[in-house]
DSSP file (Angstrom, degrees, kcal/mol; ACC not computed):
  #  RESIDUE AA STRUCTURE BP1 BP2  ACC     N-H-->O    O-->H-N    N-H-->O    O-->H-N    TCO  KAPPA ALPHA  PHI   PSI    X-CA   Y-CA   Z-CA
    1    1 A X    >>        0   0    0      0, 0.0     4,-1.3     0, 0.0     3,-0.9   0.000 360.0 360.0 360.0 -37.0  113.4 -106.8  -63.9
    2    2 A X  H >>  +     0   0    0      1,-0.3     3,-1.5     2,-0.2     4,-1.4   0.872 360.0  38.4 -42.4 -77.0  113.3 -110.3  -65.3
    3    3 A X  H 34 S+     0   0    0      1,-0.3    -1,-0.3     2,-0.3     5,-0.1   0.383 109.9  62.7 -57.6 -29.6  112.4 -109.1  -68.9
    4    4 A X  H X> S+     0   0    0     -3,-0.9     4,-1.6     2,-0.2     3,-0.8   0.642 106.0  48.0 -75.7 -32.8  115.0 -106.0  -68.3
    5    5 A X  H <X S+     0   0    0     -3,-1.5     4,-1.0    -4,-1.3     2,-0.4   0.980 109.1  52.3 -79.5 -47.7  117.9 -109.0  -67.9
    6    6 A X  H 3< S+     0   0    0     -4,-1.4    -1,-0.3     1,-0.2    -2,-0.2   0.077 112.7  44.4 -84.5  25.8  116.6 -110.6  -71.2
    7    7 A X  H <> S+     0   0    0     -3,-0.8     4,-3.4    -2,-0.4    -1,-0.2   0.395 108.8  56.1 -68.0 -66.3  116.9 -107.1  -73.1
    8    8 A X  H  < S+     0   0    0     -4,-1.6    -2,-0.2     2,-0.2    -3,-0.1   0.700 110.2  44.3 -26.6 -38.7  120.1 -106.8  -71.5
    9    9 A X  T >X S+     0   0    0     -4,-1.0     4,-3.0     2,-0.1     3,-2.7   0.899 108.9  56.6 -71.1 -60.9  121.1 -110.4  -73.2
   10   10 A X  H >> S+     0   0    0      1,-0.2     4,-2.0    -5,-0.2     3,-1.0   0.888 110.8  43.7 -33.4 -68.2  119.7 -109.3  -76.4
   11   11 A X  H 3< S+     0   0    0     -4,-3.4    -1,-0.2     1,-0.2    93,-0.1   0.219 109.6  55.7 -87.3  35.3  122.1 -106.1  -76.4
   12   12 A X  H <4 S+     0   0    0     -3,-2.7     9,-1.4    -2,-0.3    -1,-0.2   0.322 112.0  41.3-108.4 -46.5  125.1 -108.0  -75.3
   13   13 A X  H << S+     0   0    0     -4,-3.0    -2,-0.2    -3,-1.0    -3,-0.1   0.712 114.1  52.0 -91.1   0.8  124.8 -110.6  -78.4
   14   14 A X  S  < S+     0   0    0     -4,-2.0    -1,-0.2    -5,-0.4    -3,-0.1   0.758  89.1  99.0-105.9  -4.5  124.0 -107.9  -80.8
   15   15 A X  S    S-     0   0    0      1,-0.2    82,-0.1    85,-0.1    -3,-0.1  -0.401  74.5-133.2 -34.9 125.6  127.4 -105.5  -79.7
   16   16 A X     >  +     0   0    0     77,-0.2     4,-2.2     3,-0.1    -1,-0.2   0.365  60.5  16.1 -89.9-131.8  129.7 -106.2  -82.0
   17   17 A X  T >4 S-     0   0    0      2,-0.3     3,-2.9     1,-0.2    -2,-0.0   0.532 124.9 -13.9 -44.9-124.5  133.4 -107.0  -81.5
   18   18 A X  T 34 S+     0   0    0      1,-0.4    -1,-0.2     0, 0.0    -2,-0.0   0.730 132.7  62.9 -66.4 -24.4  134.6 -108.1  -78.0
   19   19 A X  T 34 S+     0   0    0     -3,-0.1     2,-0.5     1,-0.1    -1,-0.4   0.890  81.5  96.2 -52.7 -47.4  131.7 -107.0  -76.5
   20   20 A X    <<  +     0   0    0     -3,-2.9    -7,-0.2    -4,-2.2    -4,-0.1  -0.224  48.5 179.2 -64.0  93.1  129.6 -109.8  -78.7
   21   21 A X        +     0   0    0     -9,-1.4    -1,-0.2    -2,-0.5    -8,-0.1   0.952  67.6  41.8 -56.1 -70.2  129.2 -112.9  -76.3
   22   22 A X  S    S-     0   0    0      1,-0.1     2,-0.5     0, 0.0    -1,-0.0  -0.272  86.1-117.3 -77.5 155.8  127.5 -114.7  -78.6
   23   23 A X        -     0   0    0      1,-0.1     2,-0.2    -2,-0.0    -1,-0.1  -0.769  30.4-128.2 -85.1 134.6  127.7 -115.3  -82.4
   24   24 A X        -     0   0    0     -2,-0.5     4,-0.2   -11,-0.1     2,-0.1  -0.394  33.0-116.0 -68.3 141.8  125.0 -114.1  -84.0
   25   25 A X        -     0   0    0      2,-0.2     6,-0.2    -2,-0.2    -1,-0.1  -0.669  39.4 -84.9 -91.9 167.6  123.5 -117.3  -86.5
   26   26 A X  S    S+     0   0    0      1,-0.3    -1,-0.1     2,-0.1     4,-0.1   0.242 129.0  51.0 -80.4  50.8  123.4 -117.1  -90.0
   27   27 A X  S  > S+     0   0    0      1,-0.1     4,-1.5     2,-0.1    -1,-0.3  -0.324  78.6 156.7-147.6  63.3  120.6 -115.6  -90.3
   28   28 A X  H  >  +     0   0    0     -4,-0.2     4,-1.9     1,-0.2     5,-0.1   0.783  69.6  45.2 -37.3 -43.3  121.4 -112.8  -87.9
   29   29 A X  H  > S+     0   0    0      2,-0.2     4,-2.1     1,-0.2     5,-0.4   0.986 106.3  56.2 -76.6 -55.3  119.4 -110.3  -88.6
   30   30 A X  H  > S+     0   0    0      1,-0.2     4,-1.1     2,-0.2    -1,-0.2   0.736 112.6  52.2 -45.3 -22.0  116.0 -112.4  -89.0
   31   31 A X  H  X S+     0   0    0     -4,-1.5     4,-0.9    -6,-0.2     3,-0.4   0.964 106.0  49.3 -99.5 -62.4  116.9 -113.6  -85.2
   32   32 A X  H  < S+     0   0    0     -4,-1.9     4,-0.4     2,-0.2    -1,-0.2   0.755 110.9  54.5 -35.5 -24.9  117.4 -110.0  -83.7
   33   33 A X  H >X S+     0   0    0     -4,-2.1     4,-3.3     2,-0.2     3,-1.0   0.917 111.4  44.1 -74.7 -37.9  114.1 -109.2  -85.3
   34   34 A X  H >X S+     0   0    0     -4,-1.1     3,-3.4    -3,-0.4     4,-0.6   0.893 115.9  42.8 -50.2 -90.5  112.6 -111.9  -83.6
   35   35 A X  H 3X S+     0   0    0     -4,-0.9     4,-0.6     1,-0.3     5,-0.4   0.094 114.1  49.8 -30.2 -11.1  113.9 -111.4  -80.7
   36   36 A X  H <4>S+     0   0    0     -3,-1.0     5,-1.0    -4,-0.4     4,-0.4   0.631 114.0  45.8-102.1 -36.0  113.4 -107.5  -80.6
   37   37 A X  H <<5S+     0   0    0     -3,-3.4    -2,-0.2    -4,-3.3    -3,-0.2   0.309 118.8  43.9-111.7  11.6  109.4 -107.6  -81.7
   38   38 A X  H  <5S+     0   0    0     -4,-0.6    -3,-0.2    -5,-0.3    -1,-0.1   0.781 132.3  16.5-113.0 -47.1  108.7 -110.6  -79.0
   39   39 A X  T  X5S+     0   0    0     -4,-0.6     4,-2.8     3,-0.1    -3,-0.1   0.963 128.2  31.8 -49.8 -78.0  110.8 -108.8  -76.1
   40   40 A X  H  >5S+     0   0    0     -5,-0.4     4,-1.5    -4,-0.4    -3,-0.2   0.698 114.3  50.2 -71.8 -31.8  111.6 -105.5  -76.4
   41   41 A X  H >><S+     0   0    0     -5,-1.0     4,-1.8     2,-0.2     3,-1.1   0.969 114.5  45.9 -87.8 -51.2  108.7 -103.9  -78.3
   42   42 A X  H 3> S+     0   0    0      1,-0.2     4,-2.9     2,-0.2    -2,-0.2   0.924 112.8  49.2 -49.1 -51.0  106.0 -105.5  -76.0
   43   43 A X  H 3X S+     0   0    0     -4,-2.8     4,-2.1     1,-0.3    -1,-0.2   0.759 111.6  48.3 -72.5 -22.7  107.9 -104.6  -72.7
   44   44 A X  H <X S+     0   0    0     -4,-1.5     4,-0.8    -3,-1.1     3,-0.3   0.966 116.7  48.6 -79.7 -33.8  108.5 -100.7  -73.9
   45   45 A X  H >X S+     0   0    0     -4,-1.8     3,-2.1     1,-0.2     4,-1.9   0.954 111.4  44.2 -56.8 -59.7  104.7 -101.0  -74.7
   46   46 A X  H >X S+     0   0    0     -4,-2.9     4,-1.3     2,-0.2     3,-0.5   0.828 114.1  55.2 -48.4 -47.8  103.6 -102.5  -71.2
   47   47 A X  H 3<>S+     0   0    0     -4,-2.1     5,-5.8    -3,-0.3     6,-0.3   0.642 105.1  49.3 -25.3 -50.4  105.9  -99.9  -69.6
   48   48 A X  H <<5S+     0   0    0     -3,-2.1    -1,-0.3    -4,-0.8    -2,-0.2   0.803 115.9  40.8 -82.9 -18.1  104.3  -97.0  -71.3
   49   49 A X  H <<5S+     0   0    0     -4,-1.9    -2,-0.2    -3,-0.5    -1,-0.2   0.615 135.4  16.9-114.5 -12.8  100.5  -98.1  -70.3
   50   50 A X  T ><5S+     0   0    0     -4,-1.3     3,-0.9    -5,-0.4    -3,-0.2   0.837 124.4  41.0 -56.6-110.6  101.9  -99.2  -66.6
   51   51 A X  G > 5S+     0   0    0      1,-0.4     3,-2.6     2,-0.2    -3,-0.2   0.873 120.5  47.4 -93.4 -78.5  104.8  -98.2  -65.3
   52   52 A X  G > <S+     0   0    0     -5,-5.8     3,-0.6     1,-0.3    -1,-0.4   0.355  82.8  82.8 -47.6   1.1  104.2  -94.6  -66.8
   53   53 A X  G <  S+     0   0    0     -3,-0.9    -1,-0.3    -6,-0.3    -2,-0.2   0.389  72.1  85.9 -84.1 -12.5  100.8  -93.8  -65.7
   54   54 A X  G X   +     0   0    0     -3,-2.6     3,-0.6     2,-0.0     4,-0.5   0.156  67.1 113.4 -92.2  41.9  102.6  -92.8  -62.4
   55   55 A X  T <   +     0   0    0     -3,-0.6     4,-0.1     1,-0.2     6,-0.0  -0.668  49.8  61.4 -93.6 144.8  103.3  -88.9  -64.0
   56   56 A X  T 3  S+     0   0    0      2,-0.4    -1,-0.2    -2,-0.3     3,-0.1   0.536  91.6  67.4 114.0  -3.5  101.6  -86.0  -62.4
   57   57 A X  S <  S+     0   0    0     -3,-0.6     2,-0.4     1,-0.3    -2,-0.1   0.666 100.6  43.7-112.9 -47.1  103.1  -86.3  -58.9
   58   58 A X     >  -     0   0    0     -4,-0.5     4,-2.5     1,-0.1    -2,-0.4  -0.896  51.5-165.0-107.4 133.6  106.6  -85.5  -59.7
   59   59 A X  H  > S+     0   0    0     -2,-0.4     4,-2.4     2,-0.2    -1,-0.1   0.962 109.8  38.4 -59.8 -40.5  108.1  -82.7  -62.0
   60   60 A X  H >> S+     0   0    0      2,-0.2     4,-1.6     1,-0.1     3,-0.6   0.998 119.8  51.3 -74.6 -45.0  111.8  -84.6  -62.0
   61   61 A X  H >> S+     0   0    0      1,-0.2     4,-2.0     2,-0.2     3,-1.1   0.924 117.7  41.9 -31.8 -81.3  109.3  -88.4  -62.2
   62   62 A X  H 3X S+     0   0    0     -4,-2.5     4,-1.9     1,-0.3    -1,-0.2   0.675 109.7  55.4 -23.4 -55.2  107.6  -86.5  -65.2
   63   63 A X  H <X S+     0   0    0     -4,-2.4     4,-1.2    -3,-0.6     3,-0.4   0.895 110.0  45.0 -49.0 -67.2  110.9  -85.1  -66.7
   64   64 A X  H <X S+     0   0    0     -4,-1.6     4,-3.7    -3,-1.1    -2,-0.2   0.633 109.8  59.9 -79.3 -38.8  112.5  -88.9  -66.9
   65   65 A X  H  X S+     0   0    0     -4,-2.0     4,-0.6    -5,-0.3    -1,-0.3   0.948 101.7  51.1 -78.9 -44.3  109.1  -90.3  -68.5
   66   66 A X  H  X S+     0   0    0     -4,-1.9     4,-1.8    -3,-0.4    -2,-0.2   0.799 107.4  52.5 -62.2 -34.8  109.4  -88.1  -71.1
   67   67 A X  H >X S+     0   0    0     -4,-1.2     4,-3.2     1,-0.2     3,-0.8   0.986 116.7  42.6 -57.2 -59.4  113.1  -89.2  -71.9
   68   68 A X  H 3< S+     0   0    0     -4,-3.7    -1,-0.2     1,-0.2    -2,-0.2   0.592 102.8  56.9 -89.1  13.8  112.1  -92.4  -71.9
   69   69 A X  H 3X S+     0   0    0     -4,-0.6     4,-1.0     2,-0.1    -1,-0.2   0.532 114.2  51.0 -82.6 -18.9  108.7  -92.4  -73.9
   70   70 A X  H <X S+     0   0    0     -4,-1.8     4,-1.9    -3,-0.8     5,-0.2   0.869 107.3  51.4 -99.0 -22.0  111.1  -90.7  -76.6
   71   71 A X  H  X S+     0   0    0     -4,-3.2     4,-2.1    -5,-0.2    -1,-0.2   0.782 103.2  58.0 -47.6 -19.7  113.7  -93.5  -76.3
   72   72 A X  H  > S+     0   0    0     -5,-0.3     4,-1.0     2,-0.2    -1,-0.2   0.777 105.4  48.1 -83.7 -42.2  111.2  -95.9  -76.8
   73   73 A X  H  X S+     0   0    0     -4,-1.0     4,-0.9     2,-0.2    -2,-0.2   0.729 110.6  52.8 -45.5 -44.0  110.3  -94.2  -80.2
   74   74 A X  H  X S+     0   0    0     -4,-1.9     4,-2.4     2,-0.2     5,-0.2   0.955 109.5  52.2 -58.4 -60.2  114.1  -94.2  -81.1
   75   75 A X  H  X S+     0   0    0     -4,-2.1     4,-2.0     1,-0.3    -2,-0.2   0.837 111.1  43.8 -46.4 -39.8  114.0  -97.8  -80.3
   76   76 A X  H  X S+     0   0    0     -4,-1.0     4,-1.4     2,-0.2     5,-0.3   0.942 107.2  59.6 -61.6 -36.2  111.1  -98.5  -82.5
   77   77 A X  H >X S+     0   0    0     -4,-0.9     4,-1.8     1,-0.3     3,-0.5   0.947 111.5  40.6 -74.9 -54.4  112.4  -96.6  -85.1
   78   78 A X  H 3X S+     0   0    0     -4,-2.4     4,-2.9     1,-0.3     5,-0.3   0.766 107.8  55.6 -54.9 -31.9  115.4  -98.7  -85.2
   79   79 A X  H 3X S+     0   0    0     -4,-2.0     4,-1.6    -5,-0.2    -1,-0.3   0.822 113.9  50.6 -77.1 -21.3  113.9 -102.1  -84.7
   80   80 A X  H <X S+     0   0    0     -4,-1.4     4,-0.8    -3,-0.5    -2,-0.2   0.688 107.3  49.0 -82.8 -35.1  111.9 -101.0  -87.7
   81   81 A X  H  X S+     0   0    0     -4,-1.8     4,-1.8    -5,-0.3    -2,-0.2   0.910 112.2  45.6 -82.8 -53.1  114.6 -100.0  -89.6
   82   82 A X  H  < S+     0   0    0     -4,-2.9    -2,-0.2    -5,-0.2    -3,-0.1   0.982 116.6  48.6 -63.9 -33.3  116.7 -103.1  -89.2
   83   83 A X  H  < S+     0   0    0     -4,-1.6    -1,-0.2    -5,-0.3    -3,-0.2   0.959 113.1  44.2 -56.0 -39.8  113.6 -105.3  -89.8
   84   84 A X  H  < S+     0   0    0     -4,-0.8    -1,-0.2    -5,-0.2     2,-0.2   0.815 112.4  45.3 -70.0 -32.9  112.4 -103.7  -92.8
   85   85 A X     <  -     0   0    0     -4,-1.8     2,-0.3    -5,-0.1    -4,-0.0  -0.674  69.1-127.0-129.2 164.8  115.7 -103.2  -94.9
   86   86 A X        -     0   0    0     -2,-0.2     2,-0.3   -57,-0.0    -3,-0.0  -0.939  25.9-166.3-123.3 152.4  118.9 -105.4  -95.9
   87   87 A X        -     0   0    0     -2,-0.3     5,-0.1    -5,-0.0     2,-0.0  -0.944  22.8 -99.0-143.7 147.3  121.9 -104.3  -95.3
   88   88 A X    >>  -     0   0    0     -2,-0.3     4,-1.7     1,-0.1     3,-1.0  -0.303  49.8-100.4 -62.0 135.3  125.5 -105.1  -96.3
   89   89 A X  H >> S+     0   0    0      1,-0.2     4,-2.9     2,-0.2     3,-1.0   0.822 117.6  47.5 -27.3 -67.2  127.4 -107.0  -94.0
   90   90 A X  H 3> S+     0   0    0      1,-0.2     4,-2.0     2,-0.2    -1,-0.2   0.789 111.4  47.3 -33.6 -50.2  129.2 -103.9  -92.5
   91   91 A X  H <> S+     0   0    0     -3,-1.0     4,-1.2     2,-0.2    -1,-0.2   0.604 107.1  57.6 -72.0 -24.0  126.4 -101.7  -92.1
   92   92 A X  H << S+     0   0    0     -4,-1.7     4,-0.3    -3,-1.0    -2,-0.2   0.878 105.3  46.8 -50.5 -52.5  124.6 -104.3  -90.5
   93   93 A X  H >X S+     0   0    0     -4,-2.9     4,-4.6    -5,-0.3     3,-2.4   0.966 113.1  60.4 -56.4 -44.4  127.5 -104.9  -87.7
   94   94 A X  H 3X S+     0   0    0     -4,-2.0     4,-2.7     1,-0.3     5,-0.2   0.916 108.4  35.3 -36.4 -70.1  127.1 -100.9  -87.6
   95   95 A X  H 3< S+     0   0    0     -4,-1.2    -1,-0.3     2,-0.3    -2,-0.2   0.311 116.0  58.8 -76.4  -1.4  123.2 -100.8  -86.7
   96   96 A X  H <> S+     0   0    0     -3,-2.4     4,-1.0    -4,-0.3     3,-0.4   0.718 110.6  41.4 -90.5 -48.8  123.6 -104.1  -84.3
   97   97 A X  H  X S+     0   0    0     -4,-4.6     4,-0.9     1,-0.3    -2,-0.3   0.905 116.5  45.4 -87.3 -22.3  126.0 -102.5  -82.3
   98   98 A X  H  X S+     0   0    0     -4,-2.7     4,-1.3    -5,-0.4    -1,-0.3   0.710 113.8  49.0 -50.5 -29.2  124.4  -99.2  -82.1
   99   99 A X  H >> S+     0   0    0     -3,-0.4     3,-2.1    -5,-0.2     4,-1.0   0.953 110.8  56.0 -71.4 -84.9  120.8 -100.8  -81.4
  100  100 A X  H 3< S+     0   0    0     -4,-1.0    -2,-0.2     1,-0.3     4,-0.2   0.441 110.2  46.4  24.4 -64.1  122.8 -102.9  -78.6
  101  101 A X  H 3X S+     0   0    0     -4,-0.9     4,-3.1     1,-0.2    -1,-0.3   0.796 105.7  51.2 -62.9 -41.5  124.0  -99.6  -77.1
  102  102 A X  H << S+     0   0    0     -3,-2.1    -2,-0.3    -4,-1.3     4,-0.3   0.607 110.7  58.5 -88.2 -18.4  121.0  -97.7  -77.0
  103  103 A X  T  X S+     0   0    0     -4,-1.0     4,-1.5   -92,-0.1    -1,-0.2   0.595 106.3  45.9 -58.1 -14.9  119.4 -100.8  -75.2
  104  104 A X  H  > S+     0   0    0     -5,-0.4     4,-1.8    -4,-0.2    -2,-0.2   0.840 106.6  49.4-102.2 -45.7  121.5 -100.8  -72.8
  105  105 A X  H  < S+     0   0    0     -4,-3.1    -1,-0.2     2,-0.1    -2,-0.1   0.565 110.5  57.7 -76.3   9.7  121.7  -97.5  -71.8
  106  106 A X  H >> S+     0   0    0     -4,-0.3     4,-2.1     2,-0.1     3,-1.5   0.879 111.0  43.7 -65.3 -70.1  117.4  -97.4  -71.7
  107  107 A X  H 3X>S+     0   0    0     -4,-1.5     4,-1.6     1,-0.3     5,-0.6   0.934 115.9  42.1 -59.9 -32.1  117.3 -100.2  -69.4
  108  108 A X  H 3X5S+     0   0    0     -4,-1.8     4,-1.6     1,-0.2    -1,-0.3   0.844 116.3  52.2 -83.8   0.5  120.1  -99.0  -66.9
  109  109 A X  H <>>S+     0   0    0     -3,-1.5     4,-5.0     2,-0.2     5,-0.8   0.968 118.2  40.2 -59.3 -63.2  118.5  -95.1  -67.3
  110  110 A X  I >X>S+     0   0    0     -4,-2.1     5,-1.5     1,-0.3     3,-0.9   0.899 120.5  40.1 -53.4 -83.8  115.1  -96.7  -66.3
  111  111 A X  I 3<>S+     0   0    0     -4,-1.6     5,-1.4     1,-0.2    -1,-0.3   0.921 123.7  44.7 -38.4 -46.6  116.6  -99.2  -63.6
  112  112 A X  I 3<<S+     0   0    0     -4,-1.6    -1,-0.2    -5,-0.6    -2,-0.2   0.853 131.0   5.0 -49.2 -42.3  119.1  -96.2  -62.3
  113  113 A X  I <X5S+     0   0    0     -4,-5.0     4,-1.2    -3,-0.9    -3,-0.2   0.620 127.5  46.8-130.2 -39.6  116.9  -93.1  -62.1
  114  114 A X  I  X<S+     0   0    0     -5,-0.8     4,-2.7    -4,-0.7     5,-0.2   0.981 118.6  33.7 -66.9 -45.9  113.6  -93.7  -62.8
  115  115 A X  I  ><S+     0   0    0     -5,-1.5     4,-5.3    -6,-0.2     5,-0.2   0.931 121.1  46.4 -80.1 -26.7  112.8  -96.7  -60.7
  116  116 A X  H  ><S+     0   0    0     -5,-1.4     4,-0.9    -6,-0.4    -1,-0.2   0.797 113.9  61.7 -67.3 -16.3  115.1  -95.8  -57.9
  117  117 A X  H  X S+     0   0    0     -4,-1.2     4,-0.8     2,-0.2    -2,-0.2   0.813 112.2  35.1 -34.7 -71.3  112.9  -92.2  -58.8
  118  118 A X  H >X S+     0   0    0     -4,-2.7     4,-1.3     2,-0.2     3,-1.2   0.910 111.8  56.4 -89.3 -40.7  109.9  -93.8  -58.0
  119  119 A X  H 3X S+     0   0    0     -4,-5.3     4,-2.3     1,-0.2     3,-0.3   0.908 105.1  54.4 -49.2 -35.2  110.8  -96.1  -55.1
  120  120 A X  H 3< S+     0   0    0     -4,-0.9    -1,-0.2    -5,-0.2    -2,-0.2   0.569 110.9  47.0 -73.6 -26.9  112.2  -93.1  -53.1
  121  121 A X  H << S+     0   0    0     -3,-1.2    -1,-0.2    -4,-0.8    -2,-0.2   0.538 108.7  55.4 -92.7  -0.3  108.5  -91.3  -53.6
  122  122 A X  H  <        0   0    0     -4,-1.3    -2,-0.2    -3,-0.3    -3,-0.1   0.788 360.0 360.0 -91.2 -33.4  106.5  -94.7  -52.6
  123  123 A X     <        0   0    0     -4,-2.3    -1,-0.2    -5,-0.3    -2,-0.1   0.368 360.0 360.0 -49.4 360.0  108.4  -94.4  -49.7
């Protein structure tokens, strides 16, 4: 969960307008990358070779891993795309606050239904 709050930060300063606690510095973009390929990318990785290894007991467990091993792809695909390429201010704000979003509903899917998913069958 620890590593779930510090995603959570991450797509809170990269949400653009009122949503944006922080100001991004100027070199925004290079500092979301950072911060995306030292967090985010490790944790979806650790996740998939973990967290996901419990499939095969439950159909609905099974169902929910699949959503989120292709959100996790989406995610890459995007951290890959903002790393790689420059973009004009505007279109930048665009692709922060859409990355932002789409972190933020991954973690709360995963905390909401998956883990409460799996607590409820360890029980």
């Amino acid at each position: 969960l620890h590593e779930h709050r510090q995603i959570l930060l991450i797509a809170r300063v990269i949400r653009r307008g009122a949503e944006r606690t922080v100001a991004l510095p100027h070199n925004g973009r290079e500092a979301v990358c950072q911060a995306l390929t030292a967090v985010v990318l490790p944790h979806m990785q650790r996740e998939e070779e973990v967290l996901f290894l419990q499939s095969g007991e439950d159909a609905d467990v099974d169902a929910l891993i699949i959503v989120l091993i292709t959100g996790h792809r989406a995610l890459a695909a995007h951290v890959a795309e903002l790393c790689e390429n420059r973009f004009d201010a505007a279109t930048l704000e665009e692709r922060l606050d859409a990355l932002g979003m789409l972190l933020e509903t991954r973690v709360r899917r995963e905390e909401r239904r998956l883990f409460r998913r799996l607590q409820a069958g360890a029980d």
